[in-house]
N, C-alpha and C positions, 0 to 999 in steps of 0.2 A: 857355427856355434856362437860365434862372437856376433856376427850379425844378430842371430834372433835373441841376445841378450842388450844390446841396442835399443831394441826395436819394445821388448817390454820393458824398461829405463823406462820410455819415451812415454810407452802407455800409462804407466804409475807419475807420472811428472807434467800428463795432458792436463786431468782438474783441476790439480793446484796452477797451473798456469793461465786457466780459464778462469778462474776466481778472483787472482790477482788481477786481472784484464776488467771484471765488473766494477761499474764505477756508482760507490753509493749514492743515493738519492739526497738531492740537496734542496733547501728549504724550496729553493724555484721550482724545482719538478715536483712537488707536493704541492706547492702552491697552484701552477699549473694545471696539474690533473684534478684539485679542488672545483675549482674554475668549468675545467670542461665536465664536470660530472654535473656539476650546479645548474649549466647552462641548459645541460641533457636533461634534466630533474631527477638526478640519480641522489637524489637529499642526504641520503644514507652515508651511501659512499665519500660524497661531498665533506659531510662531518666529521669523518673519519679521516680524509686527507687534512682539513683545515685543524684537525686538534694534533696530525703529526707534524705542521707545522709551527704549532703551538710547544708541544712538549720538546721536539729537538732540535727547534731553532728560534730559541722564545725571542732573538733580540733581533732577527730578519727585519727587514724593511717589509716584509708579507704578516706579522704574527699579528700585528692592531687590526687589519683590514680581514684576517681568517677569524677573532675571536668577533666579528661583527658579522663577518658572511654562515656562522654555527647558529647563530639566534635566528637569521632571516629564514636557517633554513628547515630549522624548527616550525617556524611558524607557517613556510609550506607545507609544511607539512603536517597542517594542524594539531601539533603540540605544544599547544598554547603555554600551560607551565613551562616546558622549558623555554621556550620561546621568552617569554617577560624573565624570567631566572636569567638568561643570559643577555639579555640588553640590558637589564638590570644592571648584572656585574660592569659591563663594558661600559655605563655612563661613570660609574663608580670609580674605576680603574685611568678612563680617561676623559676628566672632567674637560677638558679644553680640545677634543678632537673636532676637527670639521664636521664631521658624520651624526656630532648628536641631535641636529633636529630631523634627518633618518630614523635614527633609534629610536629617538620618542615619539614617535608618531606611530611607528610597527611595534612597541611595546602600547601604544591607544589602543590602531587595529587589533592585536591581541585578545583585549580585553571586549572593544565592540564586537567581535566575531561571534563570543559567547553570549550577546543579549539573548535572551528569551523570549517569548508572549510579553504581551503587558499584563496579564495576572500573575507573573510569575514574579523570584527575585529578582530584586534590579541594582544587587551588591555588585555585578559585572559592569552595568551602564553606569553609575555613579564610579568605580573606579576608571574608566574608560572617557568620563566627562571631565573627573581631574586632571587627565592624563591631557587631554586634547586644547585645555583650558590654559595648562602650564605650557603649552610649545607655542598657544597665541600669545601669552604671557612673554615669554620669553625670545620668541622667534618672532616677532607683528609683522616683517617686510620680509620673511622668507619665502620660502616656494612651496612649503606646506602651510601656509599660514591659513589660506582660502579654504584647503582639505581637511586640517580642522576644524574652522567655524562650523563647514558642514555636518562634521560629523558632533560638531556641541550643538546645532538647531536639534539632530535629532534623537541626542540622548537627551535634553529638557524637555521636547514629545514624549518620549517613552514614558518618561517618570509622572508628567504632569499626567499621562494616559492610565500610568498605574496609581496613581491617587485617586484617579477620577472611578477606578474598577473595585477600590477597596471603598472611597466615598456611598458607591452604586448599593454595594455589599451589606455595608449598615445600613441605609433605606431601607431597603427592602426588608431587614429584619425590625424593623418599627425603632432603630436605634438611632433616633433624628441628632441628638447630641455629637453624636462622635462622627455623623455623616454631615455635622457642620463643619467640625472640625476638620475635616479633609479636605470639604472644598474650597473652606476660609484658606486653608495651608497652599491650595493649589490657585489659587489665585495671587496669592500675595507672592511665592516664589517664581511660578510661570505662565504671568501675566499677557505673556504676550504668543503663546502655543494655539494653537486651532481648537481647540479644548477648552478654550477659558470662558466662551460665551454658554455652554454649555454646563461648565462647573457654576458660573456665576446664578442662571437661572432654578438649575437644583439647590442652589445654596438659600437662597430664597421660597423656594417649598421647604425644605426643612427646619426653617426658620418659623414658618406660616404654621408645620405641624408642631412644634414646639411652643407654641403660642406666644411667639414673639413677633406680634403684627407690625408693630411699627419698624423694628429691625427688615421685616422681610420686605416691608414696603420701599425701603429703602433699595433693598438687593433688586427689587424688579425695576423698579426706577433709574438703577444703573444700566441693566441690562439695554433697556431701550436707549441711554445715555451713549453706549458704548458699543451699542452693536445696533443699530436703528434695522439696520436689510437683513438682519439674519432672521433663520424662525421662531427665534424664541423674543423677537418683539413683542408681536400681536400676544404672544400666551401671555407675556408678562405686562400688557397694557390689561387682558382680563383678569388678573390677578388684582392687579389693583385696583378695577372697579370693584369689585369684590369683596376688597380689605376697606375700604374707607378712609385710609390715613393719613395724614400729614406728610406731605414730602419736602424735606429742605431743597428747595428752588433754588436756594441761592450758593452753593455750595455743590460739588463735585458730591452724587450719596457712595460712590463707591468705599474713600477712605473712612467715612462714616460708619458703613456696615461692618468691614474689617474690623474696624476699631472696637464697635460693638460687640465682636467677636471673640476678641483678647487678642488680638495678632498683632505682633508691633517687634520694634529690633528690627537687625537687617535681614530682608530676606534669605541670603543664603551663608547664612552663620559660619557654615560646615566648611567654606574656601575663604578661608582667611587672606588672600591674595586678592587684590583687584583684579578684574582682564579688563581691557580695553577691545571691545570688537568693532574691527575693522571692516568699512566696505571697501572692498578689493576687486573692483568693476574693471579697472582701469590696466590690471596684472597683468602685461602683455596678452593682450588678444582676448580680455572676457573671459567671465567666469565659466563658459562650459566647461567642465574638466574630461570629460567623455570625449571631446571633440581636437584629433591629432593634423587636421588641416588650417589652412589659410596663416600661417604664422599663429598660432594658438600656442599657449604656452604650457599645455598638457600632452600627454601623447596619449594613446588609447588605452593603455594602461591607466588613467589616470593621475602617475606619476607625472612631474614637471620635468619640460624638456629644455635643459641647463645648455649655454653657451658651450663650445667648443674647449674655450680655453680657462672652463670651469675647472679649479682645483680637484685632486681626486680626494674623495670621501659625499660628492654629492650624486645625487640619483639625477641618470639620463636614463632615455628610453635607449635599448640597445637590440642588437639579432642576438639569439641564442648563437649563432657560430664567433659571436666574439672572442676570442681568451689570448689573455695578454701574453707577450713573448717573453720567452722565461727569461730573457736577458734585461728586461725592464723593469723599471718600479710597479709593485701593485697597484693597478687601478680598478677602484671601487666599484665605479661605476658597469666594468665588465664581471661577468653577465646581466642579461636582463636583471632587474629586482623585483623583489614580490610584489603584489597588489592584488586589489579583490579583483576576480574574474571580468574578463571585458564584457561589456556589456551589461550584466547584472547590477538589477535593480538594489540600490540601499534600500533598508526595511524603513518603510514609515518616512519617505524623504520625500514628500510631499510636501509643496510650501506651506505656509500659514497663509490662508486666504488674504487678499488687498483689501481691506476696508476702506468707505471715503473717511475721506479726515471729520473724526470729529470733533464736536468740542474739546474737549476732555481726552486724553488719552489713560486706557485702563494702566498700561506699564507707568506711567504719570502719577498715577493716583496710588497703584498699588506701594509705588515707592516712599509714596507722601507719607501712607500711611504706617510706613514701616517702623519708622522711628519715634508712633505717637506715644511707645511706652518708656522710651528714653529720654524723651523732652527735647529731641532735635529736630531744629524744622529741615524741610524741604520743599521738592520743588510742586509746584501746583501751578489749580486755574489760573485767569488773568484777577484781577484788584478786583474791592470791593465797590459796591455801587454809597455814596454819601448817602444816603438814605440810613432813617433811621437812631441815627448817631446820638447815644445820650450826652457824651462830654466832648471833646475835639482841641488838638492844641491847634498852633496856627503853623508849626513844621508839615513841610509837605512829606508825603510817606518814603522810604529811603527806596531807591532804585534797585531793583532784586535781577539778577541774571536771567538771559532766555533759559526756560526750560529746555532740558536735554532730549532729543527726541528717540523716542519709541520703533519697535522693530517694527511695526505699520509701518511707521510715516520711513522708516530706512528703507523701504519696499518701495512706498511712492514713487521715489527720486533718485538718479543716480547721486546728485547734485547733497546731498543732505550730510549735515559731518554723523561721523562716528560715535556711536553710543558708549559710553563712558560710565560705566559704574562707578564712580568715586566715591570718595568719602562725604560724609554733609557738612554745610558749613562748621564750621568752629563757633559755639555760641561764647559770646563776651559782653560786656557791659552796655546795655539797651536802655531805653527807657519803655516805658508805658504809657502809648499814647492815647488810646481811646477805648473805651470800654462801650458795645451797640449791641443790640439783639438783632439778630438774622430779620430778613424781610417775610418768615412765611409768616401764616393765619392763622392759627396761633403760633408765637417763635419758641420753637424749639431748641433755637442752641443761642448760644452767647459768644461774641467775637471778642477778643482782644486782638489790638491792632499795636503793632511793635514798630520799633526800630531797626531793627536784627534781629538773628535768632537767637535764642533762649533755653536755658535747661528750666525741670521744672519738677518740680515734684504736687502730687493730688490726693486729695481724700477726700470720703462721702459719709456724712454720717446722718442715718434716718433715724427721723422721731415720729412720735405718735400726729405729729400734726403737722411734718413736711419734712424736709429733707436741707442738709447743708452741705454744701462741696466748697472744698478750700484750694489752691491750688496757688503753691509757693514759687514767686518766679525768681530765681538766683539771678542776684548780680543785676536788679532789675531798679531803678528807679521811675516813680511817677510822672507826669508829664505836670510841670507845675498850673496848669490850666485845668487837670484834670481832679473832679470833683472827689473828695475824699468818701462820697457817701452819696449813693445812684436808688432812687427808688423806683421801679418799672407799673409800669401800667397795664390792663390787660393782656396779661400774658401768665404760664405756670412762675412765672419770677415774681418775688414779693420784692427785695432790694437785694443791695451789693455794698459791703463795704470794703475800701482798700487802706491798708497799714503798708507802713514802710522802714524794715530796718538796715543796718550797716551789710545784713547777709543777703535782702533783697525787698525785693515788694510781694506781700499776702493781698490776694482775692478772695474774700467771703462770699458766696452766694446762697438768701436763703430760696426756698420755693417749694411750691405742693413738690406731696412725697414722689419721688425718681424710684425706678427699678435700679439704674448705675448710670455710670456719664463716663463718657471719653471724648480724650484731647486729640487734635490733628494738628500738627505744626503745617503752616502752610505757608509759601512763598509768594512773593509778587501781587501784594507787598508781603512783607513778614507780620506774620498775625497767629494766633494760636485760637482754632475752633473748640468750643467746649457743645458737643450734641449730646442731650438726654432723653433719656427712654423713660416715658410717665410709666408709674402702676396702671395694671388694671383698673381702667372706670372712674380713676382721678385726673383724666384730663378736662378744663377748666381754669376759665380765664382768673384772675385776680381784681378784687375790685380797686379802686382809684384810691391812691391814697395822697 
């Protein structure tokens, strides 16, 4: 009796002692079994390990690296909102981590995942363009640096492709106005896309059906200017047989057409940040990023494959059987990390065709003429030819910087620096050195020839028997050799006169009536182009006076 009272003692006293014997789970074995779910692609499971070590061991040496590996795994999982909601939080919480040019780069993916058609919204590619823009910004010599640019060549595609479908859109409905507008817009922001010879020569038909010949002459004039081997030379060499019109020879017509457009200000308003894009040829082993052999600095994932004794928070290529010993610190880098499918083609990641160099670069001109509603010059052609020249001091014209080059001519050469969207000169105190009419037959535009750059303000006011445009140069003094009173000869110009006060120097110009005029600040040398658009059927030279 006593025995079998023992014996059930023992049996009521087995659980409770098997209980005591279990030992709870600590942040490392949630971390751990995170780890191996993730690497399984158990995503699921994975988040629910990395948020119990989140909730009951928020201050582990694992809870930074589980609130970073919950986002990735979202976003394997294409749940895109949460995916951006939680790398969100985690740049928010830890501005100074190793790991944030990771996050922001798979908070970009996020958002390129969802592009669309190019008819469709492109709120996803425009957030996805900021995103990839701020980690070149920010990151220029990291190891995503090159996997963004790529993915900023081909959200400026997308966009320039969807202006160019909604530009299409109004054509077709005989709405030539607002289908200038598109492709005026798609050339002046991206100028240098596969797309732009193609918006350039539709912009010039719409121009031609809106009855604006000499603007459109100008657009096909570029066309063959800037694109000589493409197919829309020859159409726009018969256009201009066609048109009959006056071409400014002596002058780039691209910033001209623009101008004539209304387009001016910085091309891309909306990113108040400069980027500096960099060509990164030389990033260990070339830019294939596809390519995990010969010392390459990708692995086939695409991701970059980091030093050994790279800190943990950065991406290597790893095995899914990696998972770190729970006796150790968290390392980021284990498991594998996400990336788009091997193999799989990006949408639309075709280059921008090699053009030979030509004269004129369009991204050159587009940019020239960004600023011509501001009154800041920029960069342009080379100088003017001495021809012409009504007045002249005896200063030689000031030295202006190389032109910055164009994603062509980045293309050409490994050898070529880095394109630099900066700021434009600073305009300050110039003089006014020469006032000359352009070399065409009959001249259509009127040059000012500077010192530096210049602000400026313009106005046109038509009368019944021509037209007068004034254009104030701030901060601008005459050249004392320069004639205070210009009378022109055969040409739409009757004269010119120049006043000078303490706020600046006024240009008068009178001449047969103008449809409107715009300015182009131009570089090398500094000089400010004024081109005009006659009315209908008042073009006509001036007699001698």
């Amino acid at each position: 009796m006593k025995r079998l009272l023992l014996i059930l003692v023992a049996l009521v006293l087995l659980p409770a002692t098997a209980c005591s014997l279990r030992k709870k789970p600590s942040g490392e074995d949630y971390y751990a079994q995170a780890q191996l779910d993730f690497a399984t692609k158990e995503y699921k499971a994975a988040i629910e390990n990395y948020q119990e070590v989140i909730d009951k061991y928020p201050f582990s040496p694992y809870a930074e690296d589980a609130e970073m590996k919950i986002g990735l795994a979202y976003y394997q999982q294409k749940e895109y909102a949460e995916a951006i909601g939680s790398l969100d939080d985690f740049e928010r919480m830890h501005p100074t981590s190793k790991n944030l040019e990771l996050v922001s780069y798979y908070i970009g993916l996020s958002y390129y995942d969802q592009i669309g058609r190019e008819d469709q919204d492109q709120g996803k590619t425009v957030a996805a363009l900021k995103r990839f823009q701020e980690l070149e910004q920010r990151f220029p010599e990291g190891d995503f640096a090159e996997l963004a640019h790529d993915k900023v060549v081909v959200c400026r595609e997308m966009l320039a492709r969807n202006q160019m479908v909604v530009g299409t859109y109004y054509y077709k409905r005989a709405n030539f106005r607002a289908a200038e507008s598109r492709f005026a817009e798609l050339l002046q922001k991206y100028p240098e896309t596969p797309v732009a010879p193609d918006a350039l020569f539709e912009l010039g038909i719409s121009l031609e059906k809106e009855g604006k010949r000499y603007s459109a002459a100008q657009a096909f004039a570029a066309v063959k200017k800037h694109f000589p081997d493409s197919n829309y030379s020859k159409r726009a060499q018969a256009e201009l047989t066609k048109l009959h019109e006056p071409i400014d020879t002596e002058e780039d017509p691209l910033p001209l057409v623009l101008a004539e457009t209304g387009y001016g200000g910085n091309p891309d308003d909306s990113n108040a940040d400069r980027v500096v894009v960099r060509q990164r040829s030389d990033m260990r082993g070339g830019t294939d990023v596809a390519s995990s052999g010969g010392g390459s600095g990708y692995g086939a994932d695409g991701l970059p494959v980091l030093d050994a004794s790279t800190p943990p928070g950065a991406a290597v290529k790893a095995s899914s059987q990696d998972v770190p010993a729970v006796a150790n610190a968290p390392d980021p880098s284990q498991p594998d990390l996400p990336s788009r499918k091997s193999g799989a083609p990006d949408m639309m990641r075709a280059p921008a065709p090699i053009l030979p160099k030509p004269t004129g670069s369009i991204a050159g001109a587009a940019d020239a003429q960004a600023r011509a509603m501001t009154g800041m010059a920029d960069a342009a052609p080379s100088g003017e030819p001495a021809s012409n020249q009504m007045a002249a001091s005896g200063d030689a014209p000031a030295q202006a910087p190389a032109p910055e080059p164009t994603l062509h001519q980045m293309n050409a050469g490994a050898d070529t620096p880095p394109l630099s969207l900066s700021e434009p000169p600073t305009a300050g105190p110039a003089t006014l050195k020469t006032i000359r009419l352009s070399s065409n037959d009959p001249p259509l535009s009127v040059i000012l020839e500077l010192s530096g750059p210049v602000s400026f303000d313009k106005n046109l006011e038509n009368k019944s028997d021509g037209s007068t445009a004034t254009v104030m140069l701030k901060d601008v003094t005459p050249d004392v050799a320069l004639q205070t009173h210009l009378v022109f000869d055969k040409s739409i110009f009757k004269d010119c006169s120049i006043s000078s006060t303490k706020s600046g120097t006024t240009v008068t110009l009178n001449m047969q009536p103008v449809a409107h005029f715009a300015i182009v600040p131009l570089e090398g040398p500094p000089r400010l182009l004024m081109t005009f658009t006659p009315q209908a059927g008042t073009l006509k030279t001036s007699s001698a006076k």
